[in-house]
PDB file of N, CA, C and O in Angstrom:
ATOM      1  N   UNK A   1     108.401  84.379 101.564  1.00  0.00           N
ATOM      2  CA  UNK A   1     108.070  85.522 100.733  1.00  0.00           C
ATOM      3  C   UNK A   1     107.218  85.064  99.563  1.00  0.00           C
ATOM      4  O   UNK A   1     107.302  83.902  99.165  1.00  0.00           O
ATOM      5  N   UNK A   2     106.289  86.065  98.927  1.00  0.00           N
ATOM      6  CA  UNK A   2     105.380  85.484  98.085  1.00  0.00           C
ATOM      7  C   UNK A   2     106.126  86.273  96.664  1.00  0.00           C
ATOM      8  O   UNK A   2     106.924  87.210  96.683  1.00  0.00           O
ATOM      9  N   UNK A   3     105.566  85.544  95.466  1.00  0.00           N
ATOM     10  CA  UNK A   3     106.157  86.384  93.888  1.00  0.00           C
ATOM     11  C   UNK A   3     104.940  87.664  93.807  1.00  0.00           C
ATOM     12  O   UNK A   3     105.101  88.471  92.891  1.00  0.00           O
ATOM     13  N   UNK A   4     103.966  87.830  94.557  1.00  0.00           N
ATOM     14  CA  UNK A   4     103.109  88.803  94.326  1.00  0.00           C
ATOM     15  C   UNK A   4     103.625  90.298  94.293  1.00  0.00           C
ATOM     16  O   UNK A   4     104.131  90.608  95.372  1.00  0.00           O
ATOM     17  N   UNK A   5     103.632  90.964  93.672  1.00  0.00           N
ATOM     18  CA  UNK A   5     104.291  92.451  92.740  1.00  0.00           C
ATOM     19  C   UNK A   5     103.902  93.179  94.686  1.00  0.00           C
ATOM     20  O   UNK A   5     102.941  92.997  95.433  1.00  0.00           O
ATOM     21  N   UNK A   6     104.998  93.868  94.821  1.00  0.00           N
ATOM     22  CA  UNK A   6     104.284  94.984  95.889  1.00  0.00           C
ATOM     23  C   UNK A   6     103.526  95.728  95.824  1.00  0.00           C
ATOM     24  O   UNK A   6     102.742  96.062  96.713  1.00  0.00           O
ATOM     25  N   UNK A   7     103.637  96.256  94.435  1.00  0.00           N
ATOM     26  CA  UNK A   7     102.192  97.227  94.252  1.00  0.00           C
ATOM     27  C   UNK A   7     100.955  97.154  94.484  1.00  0.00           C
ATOM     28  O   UNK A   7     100.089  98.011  94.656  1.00  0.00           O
ATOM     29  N   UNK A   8     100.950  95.349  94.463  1.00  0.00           N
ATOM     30  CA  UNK A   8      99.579  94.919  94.310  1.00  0.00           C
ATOM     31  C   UNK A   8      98.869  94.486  95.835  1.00  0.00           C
ATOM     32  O   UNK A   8      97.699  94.307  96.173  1.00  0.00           O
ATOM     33  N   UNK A   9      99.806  94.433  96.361  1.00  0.00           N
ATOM     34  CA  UNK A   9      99.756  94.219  97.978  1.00  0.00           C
ATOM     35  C   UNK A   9      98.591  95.218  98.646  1.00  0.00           C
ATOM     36  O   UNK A   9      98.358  96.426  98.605  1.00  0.00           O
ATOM     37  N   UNK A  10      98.047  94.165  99.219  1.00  0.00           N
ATOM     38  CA  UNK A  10      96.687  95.199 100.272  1.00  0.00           C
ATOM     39  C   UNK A  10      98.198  95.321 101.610  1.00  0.00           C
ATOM     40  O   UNK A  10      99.226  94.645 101.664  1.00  0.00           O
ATOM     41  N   UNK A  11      97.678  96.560 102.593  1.00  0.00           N
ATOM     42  CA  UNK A  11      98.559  96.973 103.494  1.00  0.00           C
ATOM     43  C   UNK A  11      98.923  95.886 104.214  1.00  0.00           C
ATOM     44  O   UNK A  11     100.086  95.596 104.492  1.00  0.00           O
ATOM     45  N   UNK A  12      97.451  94.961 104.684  1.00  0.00           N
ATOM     46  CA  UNK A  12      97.845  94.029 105.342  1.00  0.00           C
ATOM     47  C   UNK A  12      99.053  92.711 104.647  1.00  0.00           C
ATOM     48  O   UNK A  12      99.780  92.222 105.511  1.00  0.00           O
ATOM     49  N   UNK A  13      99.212  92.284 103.488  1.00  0.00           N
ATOM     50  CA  UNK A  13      99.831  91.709 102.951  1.00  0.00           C
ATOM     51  C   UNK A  13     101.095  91.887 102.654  1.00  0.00           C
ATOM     52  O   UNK A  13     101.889  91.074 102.182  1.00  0.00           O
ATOM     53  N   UNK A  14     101.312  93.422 103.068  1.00  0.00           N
ATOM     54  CA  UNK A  14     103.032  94.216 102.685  1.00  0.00           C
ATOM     55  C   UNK A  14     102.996  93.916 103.717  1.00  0.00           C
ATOM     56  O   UNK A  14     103.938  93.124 103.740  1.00  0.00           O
ATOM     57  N   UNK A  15     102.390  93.939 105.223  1.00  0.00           N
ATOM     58  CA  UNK A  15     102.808  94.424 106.119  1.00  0.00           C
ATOM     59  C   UNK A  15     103.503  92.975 107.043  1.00  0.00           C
ATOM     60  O   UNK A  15     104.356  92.940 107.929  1.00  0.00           O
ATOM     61  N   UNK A  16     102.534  91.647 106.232  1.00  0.00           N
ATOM     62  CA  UNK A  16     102.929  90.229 107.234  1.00  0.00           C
ATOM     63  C   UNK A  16     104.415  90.091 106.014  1.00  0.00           C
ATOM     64  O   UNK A  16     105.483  89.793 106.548  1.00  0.00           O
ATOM     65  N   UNK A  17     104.421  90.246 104.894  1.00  0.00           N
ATOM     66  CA  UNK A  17     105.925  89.929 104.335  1.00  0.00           C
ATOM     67  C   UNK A  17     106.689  90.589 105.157  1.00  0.00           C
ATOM     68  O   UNK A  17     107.426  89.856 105.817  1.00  0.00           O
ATOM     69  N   UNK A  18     106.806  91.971 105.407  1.00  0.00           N
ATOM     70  CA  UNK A  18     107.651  92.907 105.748  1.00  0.00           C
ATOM     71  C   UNK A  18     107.887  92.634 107.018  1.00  0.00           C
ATOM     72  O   UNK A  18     109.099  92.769 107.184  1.00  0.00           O
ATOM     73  N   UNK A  19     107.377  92.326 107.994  1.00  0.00           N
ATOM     74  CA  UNK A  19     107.741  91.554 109.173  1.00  0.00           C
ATOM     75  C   UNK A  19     108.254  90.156 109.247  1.00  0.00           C
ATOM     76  O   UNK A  19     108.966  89.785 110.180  1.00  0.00           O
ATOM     77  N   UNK A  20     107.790  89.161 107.982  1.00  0.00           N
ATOM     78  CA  UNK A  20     109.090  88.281 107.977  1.00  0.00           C
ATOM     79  C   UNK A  20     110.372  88.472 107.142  1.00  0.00           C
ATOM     80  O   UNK A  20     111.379  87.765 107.175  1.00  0.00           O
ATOM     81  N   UNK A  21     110.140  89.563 106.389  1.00  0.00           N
ATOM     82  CA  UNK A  21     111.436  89.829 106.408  1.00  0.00           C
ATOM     83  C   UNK A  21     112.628  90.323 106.941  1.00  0.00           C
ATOM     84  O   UNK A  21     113.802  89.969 106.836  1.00  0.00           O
ATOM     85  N   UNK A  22     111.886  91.497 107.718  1.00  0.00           N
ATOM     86  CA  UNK A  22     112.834  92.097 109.065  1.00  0.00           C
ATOM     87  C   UNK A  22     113.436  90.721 109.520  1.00  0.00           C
ATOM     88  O   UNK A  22     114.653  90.616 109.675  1.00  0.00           O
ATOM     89  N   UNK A  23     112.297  89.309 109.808  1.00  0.00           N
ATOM     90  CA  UNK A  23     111.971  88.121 111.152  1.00  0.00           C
ATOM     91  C   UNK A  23     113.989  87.744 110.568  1.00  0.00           C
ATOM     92  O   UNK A  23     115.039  87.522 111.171  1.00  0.00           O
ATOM     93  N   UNK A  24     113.608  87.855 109.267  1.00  0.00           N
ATOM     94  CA  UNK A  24     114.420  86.926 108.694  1.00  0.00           C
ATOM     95  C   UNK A  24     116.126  87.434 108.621  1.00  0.00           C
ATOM     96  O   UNK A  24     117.112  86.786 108.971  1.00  0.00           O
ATOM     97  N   UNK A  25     116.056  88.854 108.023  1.00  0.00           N
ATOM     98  CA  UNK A  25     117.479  89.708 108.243  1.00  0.00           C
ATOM     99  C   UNK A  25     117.625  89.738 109.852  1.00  0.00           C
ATOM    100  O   UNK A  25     118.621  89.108 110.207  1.00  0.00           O
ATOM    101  N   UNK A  26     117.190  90.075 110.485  1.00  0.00           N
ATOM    102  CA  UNK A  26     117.408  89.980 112.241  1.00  0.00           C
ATOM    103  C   UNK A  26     117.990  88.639 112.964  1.00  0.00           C
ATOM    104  O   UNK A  26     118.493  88.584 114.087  1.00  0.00           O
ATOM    105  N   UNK A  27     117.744  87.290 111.797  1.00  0.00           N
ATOM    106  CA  UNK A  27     118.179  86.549 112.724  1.00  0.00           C
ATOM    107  C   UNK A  27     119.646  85.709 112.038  1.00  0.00           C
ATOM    108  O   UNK A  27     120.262  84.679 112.311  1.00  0.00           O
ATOM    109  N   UNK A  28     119.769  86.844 110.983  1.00  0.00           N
ATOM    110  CA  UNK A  28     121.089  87.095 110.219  1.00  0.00           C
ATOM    111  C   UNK A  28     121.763  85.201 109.783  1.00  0.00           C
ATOM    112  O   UNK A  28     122.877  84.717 109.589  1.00  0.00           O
ATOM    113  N   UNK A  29     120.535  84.740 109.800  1.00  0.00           N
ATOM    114  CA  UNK A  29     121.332  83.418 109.002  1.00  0.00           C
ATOM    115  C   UNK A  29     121.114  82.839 107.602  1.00  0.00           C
ATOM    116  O   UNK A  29     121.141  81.683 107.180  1.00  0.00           O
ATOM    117  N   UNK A  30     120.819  84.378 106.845  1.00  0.00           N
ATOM    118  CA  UNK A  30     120.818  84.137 105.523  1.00  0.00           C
ATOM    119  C   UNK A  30     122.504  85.130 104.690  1.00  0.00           C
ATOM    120  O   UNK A  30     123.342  85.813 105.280  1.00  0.00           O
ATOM    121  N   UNK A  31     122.400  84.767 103.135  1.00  0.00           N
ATOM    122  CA  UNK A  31     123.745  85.101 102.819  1.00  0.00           C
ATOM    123  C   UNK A  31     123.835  86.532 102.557  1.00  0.00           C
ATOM    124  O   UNK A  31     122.848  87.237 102.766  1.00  0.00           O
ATOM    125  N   UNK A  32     125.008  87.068 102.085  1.00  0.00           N
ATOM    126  CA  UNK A  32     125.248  88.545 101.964  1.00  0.00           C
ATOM    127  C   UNK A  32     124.091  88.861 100.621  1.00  0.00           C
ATOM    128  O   UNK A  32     123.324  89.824 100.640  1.00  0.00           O
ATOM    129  N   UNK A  33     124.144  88.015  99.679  1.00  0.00           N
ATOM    130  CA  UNK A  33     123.108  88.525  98.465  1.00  0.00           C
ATOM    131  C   UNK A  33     121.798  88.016  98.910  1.00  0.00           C
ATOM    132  O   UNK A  33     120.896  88.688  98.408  1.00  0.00           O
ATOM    133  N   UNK A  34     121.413  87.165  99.594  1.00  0.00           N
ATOM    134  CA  UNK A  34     119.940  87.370  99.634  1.00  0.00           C
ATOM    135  C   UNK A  34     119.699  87.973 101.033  1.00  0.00           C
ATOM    136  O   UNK A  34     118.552  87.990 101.479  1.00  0.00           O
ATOM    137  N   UNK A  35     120.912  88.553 101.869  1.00  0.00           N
ATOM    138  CA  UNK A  35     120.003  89.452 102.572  1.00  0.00           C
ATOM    139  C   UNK A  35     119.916  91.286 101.791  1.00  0.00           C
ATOM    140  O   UNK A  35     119.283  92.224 102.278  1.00  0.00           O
ATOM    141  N   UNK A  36     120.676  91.315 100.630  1.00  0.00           N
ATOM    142  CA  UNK A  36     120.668  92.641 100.155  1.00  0.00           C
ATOM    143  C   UNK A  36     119.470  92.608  99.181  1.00  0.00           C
ATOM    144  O   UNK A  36     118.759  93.568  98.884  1.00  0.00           O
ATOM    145  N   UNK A  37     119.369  91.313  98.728  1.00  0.00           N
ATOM    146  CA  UNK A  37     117.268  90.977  98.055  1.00  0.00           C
ATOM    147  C   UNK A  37     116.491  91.252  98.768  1.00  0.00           C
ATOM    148  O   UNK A  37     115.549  91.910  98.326  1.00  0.00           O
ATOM    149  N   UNK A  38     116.505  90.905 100.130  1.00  0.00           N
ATOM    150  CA  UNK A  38     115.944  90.882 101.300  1.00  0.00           C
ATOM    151  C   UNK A  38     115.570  92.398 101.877  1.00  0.00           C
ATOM    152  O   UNK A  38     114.427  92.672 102.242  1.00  0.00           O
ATOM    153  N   UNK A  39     116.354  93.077 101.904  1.00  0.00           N
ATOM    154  CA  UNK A  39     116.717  94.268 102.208  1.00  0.00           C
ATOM    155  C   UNK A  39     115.723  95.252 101.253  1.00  0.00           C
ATOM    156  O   UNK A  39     114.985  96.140 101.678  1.00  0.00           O
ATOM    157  N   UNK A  40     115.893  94.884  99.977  1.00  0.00           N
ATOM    158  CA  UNK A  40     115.531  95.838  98.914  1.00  0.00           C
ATOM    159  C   UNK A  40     114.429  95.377  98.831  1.00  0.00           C
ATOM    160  O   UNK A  40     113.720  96.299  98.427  1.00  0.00           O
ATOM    161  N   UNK A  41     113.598  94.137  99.026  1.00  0.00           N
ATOM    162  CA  UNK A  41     111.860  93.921  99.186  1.00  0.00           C
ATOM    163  C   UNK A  41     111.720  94.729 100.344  1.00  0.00           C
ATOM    164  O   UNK A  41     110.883  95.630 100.304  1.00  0.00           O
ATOM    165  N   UNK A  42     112.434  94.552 101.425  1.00  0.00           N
ATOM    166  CA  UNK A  42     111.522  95.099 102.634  1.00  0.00           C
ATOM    167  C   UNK A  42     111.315  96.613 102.569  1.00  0.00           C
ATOM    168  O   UNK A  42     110.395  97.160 103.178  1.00  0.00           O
ATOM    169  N   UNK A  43     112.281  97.338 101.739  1.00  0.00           N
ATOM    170  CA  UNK A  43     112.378  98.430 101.579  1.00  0.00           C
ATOM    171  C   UNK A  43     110.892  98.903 100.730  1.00  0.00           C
ATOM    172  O   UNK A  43     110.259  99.934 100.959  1.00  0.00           O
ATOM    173  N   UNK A  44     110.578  97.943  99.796  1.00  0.00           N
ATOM    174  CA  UNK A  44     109.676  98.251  98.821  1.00  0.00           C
ATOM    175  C   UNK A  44     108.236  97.848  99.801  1.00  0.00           C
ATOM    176  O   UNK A  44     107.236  98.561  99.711  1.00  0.00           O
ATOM    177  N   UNK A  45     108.256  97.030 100.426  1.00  0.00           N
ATOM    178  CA  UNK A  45     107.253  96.802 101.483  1.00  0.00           C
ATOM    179  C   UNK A  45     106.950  97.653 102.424  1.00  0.00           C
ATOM    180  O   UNK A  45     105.837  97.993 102.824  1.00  0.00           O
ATOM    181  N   UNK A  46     108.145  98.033 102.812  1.00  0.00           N
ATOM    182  CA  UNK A  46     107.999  99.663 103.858  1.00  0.00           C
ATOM    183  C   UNK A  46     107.353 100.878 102.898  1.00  0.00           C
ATOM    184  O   UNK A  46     106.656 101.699 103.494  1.00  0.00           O
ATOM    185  N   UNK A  47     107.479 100.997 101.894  1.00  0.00           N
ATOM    186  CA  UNK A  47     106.813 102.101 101.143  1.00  0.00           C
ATOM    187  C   UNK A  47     105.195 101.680 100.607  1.00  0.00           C
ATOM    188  O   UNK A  47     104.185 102.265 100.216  1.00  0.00           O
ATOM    189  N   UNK A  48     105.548 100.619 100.800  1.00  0.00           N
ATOM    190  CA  UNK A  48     103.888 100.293  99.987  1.00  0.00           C
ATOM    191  C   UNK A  48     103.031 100.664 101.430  1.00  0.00           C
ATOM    192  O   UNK A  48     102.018 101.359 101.504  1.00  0.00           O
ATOM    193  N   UNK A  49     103.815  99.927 102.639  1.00  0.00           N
ATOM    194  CA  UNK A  49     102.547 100.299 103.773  1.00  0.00           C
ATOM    195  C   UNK A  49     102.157 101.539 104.096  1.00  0.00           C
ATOM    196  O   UNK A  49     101.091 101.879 104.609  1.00  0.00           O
ATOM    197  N   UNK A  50     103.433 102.466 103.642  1.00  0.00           N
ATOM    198  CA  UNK A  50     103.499 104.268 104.070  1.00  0.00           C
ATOM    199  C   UNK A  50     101.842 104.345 103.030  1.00  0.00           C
ATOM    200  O   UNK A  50     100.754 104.642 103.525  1.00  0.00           O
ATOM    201  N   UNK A  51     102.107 103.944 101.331  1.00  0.00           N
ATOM    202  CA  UNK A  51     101.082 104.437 100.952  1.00  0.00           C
ATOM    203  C   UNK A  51      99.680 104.203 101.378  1.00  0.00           C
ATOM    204  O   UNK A  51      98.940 105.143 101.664  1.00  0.00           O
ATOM    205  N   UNK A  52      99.299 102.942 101.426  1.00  0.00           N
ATOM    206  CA  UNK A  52      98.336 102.236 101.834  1.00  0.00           C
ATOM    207  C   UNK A  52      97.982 103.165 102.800  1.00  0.00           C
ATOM    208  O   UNK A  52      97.006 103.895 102.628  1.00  0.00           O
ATOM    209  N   UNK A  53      98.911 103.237 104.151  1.00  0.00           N
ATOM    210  CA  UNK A  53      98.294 104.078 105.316  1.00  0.00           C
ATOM    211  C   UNK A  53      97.774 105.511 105.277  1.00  0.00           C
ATOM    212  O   UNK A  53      97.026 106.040 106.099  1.00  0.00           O
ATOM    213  N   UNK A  54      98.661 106.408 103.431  1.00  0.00           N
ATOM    214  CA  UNK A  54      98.261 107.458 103.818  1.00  0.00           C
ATOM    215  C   UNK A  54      96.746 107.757 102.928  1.00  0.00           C
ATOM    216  O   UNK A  54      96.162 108.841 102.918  1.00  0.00           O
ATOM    217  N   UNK A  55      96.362 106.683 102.309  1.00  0.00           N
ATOM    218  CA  UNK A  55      95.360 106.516 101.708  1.00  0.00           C
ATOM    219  C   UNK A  55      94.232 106.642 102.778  1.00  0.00           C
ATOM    220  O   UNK A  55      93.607 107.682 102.987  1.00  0.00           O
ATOM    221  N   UNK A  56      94.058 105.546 103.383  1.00  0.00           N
ATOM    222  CA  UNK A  56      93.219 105.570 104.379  1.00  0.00           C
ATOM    223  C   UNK A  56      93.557 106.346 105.418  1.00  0.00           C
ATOM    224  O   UNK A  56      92.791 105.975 106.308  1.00  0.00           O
ATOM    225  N   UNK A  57      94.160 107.099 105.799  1.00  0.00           N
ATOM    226  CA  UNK A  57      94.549 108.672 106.653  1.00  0.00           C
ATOM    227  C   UNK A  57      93.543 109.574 105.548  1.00  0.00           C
ATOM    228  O   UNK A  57      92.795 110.359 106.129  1.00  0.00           O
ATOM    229  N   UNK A  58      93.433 109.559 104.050  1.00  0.00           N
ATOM    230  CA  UNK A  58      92.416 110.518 103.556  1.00  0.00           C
ATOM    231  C   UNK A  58      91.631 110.186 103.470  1.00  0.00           C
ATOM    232  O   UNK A  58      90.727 111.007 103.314  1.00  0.00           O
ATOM    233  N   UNK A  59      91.288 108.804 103.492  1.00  0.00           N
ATOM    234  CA  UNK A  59      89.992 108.907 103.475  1.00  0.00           C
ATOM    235  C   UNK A  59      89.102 108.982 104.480  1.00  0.00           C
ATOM    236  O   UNK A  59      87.887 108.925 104.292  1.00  0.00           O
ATOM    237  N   UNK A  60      89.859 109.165 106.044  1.00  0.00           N
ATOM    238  CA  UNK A  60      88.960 109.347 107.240  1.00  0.00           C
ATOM    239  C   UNK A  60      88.949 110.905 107.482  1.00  0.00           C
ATOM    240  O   UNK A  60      88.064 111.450 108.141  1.00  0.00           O
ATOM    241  N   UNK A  61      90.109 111.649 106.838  1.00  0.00           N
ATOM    242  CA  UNK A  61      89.482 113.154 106.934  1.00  0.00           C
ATOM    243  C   UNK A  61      88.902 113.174 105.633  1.00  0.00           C
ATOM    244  O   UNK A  61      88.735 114.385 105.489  1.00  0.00           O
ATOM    245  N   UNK A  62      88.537 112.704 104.723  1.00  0.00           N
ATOM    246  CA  UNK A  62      87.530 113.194 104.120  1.00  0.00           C
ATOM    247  C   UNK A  62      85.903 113.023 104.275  1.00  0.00           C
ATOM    248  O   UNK A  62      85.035 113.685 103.706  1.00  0.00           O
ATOM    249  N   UNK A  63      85.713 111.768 105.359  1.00  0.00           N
ATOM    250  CA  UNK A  63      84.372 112.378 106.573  1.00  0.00           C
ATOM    251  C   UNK A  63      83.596 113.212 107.040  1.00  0.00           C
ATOM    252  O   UNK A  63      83.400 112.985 108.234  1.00  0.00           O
ATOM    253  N   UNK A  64      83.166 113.902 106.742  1.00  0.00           N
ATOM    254  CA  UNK A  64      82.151 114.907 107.100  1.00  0.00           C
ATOM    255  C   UNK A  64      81.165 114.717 108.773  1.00  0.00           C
ATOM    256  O   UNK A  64      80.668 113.649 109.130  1.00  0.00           O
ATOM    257  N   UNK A  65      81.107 115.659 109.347  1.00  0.00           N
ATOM    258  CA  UNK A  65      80.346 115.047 110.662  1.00  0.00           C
ATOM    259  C   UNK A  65      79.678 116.386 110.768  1.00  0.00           C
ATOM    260  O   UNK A  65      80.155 117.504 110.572  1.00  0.00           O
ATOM    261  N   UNK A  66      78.033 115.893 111.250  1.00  0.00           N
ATOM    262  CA  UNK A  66      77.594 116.887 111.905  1.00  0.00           C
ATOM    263  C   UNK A  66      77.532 117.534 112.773  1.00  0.00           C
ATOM    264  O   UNK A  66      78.540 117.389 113.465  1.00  0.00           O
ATOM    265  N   UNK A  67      76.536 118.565 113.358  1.00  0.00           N
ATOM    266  CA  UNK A  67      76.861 119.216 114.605  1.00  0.00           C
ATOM    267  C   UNK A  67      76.784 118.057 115.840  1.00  0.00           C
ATOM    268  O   UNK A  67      77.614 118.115 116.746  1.00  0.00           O
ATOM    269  N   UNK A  68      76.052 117.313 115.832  1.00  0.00           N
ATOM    270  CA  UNK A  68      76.079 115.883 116.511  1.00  0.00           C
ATOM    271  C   UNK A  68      77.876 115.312 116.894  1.00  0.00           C
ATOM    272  O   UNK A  68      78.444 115.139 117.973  1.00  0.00           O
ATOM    273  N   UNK A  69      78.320 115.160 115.553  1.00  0.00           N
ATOM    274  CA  UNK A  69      79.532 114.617 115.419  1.00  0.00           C
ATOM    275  C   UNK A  69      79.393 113.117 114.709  1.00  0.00           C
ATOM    276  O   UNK A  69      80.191 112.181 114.667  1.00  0.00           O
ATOM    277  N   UNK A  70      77.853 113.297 114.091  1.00  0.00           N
ATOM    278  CA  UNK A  70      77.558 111.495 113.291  1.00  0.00           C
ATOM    279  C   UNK A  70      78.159 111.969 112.217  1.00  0.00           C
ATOM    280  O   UNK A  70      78.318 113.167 111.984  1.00  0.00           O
ATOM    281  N   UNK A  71      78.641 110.734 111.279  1.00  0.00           N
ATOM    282  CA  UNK A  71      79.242 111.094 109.953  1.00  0.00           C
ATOM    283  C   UNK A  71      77.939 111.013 109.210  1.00  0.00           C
ATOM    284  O   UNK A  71      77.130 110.088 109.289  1.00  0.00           O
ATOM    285  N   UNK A  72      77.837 112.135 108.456  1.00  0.00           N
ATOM    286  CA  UNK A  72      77.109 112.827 107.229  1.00  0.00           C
ATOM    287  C   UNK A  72      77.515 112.331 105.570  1.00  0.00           C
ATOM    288  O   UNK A  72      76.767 112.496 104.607  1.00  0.00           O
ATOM    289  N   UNK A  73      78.735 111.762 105.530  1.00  0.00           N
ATOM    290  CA  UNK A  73      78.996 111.431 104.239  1.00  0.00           C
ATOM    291  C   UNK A  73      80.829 111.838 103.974  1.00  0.00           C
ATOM    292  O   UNK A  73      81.692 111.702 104.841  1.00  0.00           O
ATOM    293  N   UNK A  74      81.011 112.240 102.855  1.00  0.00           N
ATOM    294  CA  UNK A  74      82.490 112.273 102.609  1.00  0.00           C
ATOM    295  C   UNK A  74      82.478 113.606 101.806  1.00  0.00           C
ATOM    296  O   UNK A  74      81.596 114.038 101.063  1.00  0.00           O
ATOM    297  N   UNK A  75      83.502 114.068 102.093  1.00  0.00           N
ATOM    298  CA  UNK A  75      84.045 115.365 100.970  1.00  0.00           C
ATOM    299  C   UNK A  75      85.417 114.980 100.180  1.00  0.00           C
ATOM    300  O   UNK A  75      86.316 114.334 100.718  1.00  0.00           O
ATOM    301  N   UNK A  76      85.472 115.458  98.828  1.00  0.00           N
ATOM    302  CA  UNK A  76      86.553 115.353  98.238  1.00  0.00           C
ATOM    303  C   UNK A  76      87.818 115.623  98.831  1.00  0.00           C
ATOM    304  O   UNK A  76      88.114 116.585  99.539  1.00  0.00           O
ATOM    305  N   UNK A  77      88.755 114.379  98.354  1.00  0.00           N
ATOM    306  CA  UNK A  77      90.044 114.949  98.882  1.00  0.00           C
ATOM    307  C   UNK A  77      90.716 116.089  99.068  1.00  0.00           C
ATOM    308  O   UNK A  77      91.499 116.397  99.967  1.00  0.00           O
ATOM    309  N   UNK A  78      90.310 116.737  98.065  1.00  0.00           N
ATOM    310  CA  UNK A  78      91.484 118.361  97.565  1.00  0.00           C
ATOM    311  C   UNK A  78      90.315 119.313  98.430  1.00  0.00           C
ATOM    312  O   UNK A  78      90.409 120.516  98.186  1.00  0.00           O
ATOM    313  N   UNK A  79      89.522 119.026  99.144  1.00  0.00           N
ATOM    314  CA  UNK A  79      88.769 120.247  99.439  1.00  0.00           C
ATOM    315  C   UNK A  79      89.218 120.064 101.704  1.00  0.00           C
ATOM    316  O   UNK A  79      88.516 120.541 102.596  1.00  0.00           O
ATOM    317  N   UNK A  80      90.170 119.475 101.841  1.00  0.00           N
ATOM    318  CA  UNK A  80      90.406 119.197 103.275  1.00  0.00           C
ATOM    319  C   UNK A  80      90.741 120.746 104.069  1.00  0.00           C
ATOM    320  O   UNK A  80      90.973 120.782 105.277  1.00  0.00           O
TER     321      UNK A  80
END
C-alpha cells in the first residue's frame, strides 16, 4: 500500500491498491486490526474509483456528434 491520500489517486492508482488489498484481506493472513485498516482503505478506494469512473462517464456524454456520427466537440455537463 502506498501513503498517497486517496483523493489524490488517478482511477488507475485506486484501482491497483484496491485490488491488492482485496489480494490481501482474501488471503486472510493478516491481523483483526490491520485487516479492519485494510478494509476501511479499500472502502475509500472503492469510492474514489466510483468517482473517477463517473467523471469520465460525463465526459463521453458530453461529446457532441454529427449527422455523420464524427465527434464535433463537447457540450457542457448540465446541458445532457
Amino acid at each position: 500500500m502506498t501513503d498517497t491520500p486517496v483523493e489524490e489517486m488517478s482511477f488507475e492508482e485506486a484501482m491497483q491498491e484496491l485490488e491488492t488489498v482485496v489480494g490481501r484481506l482474501e488471503r486472510g493472513d493478516v491481523a483483526l486490526e490491520e485487516s479492519i485498516k485494510l478494509y476501511e482503505r479499500g472502502a475509500k478506494l472503492k469510492a474514489r474509483c466510483e468517482v473517477k469512473l463517473k467523471e469520465a462517464e460525463e465526459k463521453v456524454a458530453a461529446i457532441t456528434l454529427d449527422r455523420d456520427g464524427q465527434p464535433t466537440g463537447t457540450k457542457p455537463a448540465e446541458d445532457k
